[in-house]
C-alpha positions in Angstrom: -11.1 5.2 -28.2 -10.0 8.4 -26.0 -12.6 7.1 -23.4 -10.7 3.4 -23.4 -7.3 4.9 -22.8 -8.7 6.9 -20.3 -10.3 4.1 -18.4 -6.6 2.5 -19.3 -4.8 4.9 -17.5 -7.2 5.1 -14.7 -6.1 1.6 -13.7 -2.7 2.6 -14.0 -1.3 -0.4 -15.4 2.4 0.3 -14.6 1.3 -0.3 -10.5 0.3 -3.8 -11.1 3.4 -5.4 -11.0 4.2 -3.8 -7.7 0.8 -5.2 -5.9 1.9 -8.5 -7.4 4.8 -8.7 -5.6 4.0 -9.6 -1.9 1.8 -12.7 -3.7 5.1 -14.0 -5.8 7.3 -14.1 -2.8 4.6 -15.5 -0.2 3.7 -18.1 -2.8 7.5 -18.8 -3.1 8.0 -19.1 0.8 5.2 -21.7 0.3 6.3 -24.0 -2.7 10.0 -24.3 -1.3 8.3 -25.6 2.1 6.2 -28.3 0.0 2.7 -26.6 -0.5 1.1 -25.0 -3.6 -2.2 -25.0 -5.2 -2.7 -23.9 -8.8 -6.0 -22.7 -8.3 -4.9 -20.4 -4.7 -2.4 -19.4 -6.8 -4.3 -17.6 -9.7 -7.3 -16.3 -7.5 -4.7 -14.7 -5.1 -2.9 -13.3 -8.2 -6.8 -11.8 -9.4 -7.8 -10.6 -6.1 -4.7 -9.0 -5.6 -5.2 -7.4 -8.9 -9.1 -6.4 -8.3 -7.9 -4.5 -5.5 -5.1 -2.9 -7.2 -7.1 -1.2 -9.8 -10.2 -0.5 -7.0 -7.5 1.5 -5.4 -6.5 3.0 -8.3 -10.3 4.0 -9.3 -10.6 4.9 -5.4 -7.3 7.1 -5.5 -8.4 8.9 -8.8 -12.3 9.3 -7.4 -11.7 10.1 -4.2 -8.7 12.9 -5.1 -10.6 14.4 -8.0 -14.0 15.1 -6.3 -11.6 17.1 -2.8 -9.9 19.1 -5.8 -6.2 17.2 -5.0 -6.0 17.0 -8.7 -5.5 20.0 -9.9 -3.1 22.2 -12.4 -0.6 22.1 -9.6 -0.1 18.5 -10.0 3.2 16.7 -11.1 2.2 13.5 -11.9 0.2 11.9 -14.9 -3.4 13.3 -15.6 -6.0 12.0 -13.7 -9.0 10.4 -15.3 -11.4 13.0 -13.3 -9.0 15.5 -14.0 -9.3 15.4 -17.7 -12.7 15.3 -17.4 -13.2 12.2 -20.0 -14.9 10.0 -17.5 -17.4 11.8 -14.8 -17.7 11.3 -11.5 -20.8 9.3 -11.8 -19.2 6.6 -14.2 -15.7 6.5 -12.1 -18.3 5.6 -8.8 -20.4 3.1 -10.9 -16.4 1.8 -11.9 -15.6 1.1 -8.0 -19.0 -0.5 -7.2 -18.5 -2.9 -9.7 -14.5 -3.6 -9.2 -15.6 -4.2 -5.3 -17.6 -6.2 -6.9 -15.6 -8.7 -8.4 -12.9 -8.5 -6.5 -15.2 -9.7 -3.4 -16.3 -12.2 -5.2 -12.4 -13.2 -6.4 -11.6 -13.2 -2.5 -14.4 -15.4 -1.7 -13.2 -18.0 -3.8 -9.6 -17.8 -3.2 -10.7 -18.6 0.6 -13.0 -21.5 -0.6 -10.5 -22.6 -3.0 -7.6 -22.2 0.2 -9.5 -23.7 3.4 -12.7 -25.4 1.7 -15.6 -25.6 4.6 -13.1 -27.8 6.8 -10.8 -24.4 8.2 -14.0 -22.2 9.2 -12.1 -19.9 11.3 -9.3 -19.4 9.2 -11.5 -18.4 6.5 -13.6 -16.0 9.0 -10.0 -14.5 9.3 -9.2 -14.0 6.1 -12.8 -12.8 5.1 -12.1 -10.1 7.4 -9.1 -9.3 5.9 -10.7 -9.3 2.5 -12.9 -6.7 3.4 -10.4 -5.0 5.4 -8.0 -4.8 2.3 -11.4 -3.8 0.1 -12.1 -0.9 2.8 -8.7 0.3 2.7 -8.0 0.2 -1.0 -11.0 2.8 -1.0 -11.0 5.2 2.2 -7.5 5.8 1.0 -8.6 9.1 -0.4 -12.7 8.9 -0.5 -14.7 10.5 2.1 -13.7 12.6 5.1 -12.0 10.7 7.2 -9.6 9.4 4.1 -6.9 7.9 5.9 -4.6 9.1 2.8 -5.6 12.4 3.9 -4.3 12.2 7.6 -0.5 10.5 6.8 -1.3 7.2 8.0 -1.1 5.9 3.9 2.2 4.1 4.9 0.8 2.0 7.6 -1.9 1.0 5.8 0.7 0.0 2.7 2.9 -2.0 4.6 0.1 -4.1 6.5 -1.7 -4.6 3.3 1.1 -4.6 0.6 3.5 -6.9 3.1 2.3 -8.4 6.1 -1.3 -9.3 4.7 0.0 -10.4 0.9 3.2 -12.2 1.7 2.7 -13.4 4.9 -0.8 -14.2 4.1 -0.1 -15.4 0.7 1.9 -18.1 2.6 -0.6 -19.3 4.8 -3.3 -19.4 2.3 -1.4 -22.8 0.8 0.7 -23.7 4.5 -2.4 -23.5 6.9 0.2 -23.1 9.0 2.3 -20.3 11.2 6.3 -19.8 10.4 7.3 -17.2 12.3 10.7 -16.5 9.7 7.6 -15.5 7.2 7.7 -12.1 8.9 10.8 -11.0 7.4 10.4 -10.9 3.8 6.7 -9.5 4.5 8.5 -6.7 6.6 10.7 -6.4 3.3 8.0 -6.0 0.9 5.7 -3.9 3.0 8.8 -1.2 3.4 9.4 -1.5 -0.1 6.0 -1.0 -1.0 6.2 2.2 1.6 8.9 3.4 -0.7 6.9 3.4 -3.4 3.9 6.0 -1.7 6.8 7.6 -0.4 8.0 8.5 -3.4 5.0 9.2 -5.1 4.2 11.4 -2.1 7.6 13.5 -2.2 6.9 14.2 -6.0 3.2 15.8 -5.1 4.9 17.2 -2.0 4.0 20.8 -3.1 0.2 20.6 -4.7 -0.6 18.2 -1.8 0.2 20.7 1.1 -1.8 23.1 -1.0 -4.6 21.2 -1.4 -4.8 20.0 2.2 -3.7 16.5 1.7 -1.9 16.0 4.8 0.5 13.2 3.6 3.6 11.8 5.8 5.9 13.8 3.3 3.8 17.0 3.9 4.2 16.2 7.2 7.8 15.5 7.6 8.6 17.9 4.9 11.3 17.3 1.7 14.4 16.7 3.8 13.2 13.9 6.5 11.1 12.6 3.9 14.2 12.0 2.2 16.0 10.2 5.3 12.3 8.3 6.0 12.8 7.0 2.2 16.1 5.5 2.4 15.3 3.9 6.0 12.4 1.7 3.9 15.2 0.4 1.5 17.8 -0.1 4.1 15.3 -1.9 6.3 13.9 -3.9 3.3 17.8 -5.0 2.7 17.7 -5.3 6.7 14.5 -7.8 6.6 15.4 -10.2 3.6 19.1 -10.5 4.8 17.7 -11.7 8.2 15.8 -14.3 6.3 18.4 -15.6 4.5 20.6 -15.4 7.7 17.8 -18.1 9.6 16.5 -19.9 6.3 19.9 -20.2 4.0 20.3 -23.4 1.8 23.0 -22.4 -0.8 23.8 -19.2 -2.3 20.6 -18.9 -4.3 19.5 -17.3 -1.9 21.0 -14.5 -2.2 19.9 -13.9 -6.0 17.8 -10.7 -4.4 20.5 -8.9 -3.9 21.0 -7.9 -7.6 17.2 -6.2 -6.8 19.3 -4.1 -4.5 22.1 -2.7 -7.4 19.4 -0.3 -9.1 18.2 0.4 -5.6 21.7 1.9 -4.7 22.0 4.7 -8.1 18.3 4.8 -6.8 19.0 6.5 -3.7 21.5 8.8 -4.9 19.5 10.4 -7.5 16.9 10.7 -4.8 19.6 12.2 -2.4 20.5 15.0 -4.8 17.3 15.6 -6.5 16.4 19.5 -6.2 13.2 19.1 -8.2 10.4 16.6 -7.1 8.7 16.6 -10.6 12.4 14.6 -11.9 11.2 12.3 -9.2 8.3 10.8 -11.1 10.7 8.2 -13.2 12.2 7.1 -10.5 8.5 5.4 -9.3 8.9 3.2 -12.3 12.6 2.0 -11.0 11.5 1.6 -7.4 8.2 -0.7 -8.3 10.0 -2.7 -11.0 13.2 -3.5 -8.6 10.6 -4.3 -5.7 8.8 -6.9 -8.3 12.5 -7.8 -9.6 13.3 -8.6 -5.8 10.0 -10.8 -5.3 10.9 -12.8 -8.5 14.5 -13.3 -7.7 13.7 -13.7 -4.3 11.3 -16.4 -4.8 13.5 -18.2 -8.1 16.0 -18.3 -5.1 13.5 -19.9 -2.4 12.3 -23.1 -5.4 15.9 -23.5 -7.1 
């Protein structure tokens, strides 16, 4: 029992709604235009989840074989960390999750473009293994990206551009260039959420060597870096309505933005970045309250 809740908390369940968010507003985008497919929908919503929990096995691999996760650490026990599951079985747990979620993407493509759109699926096979490479060299190896600050980039391509815009073409098979905005949105919101996570480890991360934008920037620009993702999120979803508005639906989002607000000024005074770990929960649940609200706004 103590070996399933370990495995439990290894895929860090409470991140899951946050990877489903880019999906739930690019398959919004899509059915208010006149395009869904059931079956697109739920392999998008698996492989999106497949590479959610490969990260998550990645993250907690990769960081407990450098020594990241350590006594020093603020966050939740790692899996490695507690020593339950051993390296061998957490490596054996990403081969197989790559796996399946290969396989998942495979058939989302087949299920999206059939053998009549070859290039487009060539494209998005790429991106499939793109998104599969980054959810792993995140922290494994030595040239983890994770390890070099460049986590952020790699979270708004993949957790914005890539799922909502690409979510959206996946049942359009067609380019809309106002797509780019709420993709923008959810990739800085998504930022927000590594960024956070990344201010509260701030301290054991600089002493383990993991270069991270935050250890970079150090506590007080990360601070001003963090609220620039929210207000650019806001920035990116107002502009959308601005070129796309049919009633005032469309604006249902915005009550995404009211915990976002008390948000940002317990971030602004916080002193301690361990009182920071609650606020990740806030942050990922208001991003997936935007994309549902956002995308209730786009069908109504």
């Amino acid at each position: 029992m103590k070996k399933i809740k370990s495995w439990i908390s290894a895929a860090r369940l409470r991140t899951l709604p946050l990877s489903l968010s880019g999906i739930l507003a690019g398959t919004a985008i899509a059915v208010e235009k006149g395009f869904f497919d059931i079956g697109v929908f739920c392999l998008a919503l698996g492989t999106t989840l497949g590479l959610q929990v490969l990260s998550n096995f990645a993250n907690d691999y990769g960081d407990g074989v450098k020594g990241t996760d350590n006594e020093d650490r603020v966050g939740p026990m790692r899996a490695l960390q507690s020593g339950i599951i051993s390296q061998k079985e957490m490596l054996r747990a990403i081969v197989v999750t790559t796996i399946l979620t290969l396989i998942l993407a495979l058939l989302l493509i087949y299920a999206a473009f059939g053998t009549e759109n070859f290039v487009f699926a060539i494209v998005f096979f790429l991106l499939g293994l793109g998104a599969i490479a980054a959810a792993i060299k995140y922290t494994v190896g030595t040239s983890a990206y994770g390890y070099r600050g460049l986590g952020d980039v790699f979270v708004f391509i993949f957790f914005g551009l890539v799922a909502v815009y690409g979510s959206y073409f996946l049942y359009a098979h067609i380019w809309e260039w106002k797509v780019i905005f709420p993709a923008a949105a959810f990739g800085f919101l998504s930022a927000g959420v590594l960024n956070l996570n990344n201010m509260r480890d701030r301290v054991s991360d600089e002493k383990s060597g993991k270069n991270t934008l935050v250890v970079k920037l150090g506590g007080a620009r990360a601070k001003i870096y963090h609220y620039s993702l929210i207000f650019s999120a806001f920035v990116c979803l107002s502009l959308y309505t601005v070129f796309s508005f049919k009633d005032f639906m469309d604006l249902l989002y915005l009550l995404a933005f009211i915990p976002l607000i008390f948000h940002i000024k317990r971030v602004y005074g916080n002193t301690a970045p361990m009182m920071l770990d609650p606020e990740l929960k806030i942050l990922s649940l208001s991003t997936f309250a935007a994309a549902v609200l956002f995308g209730i706004g786009q069908i109504w």
